[in-house]
Phi, psi and omega in degrees: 000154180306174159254136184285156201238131185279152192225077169274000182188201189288295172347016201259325195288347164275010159266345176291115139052106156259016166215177157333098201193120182313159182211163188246131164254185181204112176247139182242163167261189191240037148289307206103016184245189213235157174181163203244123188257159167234125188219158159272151196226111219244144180263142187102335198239125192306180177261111201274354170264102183317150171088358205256125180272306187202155198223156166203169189290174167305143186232189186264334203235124141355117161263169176312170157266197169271122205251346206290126166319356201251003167274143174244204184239144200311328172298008230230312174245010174278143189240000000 
């Protein structure tokens, strides 16, 4: 299975996609709690979805979310 990709700094857009492609997120609410949405993901364009922690390509099976403390949420560094 994929690894999840962090969304840890200004940086996270040379980690995004270079093409056209489904992607797995792990978006939190502002409970705190976590859940994995599967969205289309147009290359070239941020990840337009708020609350969003961390991200990976599509697999066949749902992944877990992402629990790690070291992420922020993506409104945080989108520019």
């Amino acid at each position: 299975m994929e690894q999840w990709i962090v969304i840890r700094d200004f940086d996270y857009k040379e980690k995004l996609p270079k093409e056209d492609c489904m992607i797995w997120i792990t978006r939190v609410f502002f409970t705190g709690e976590r859940w994995v949405q599967k969205v289309e993901y147009y290359a070239g364009e941020n990840i337009e979805w708020d609350g969003t922690l961390a991200w990976m390509p599509d697999c066949e099976k749902e992944p877990d979310p992402y629990m790690g403390d070291d992420a922020i949420t993506v409104q945080n560094v989108r520019s």
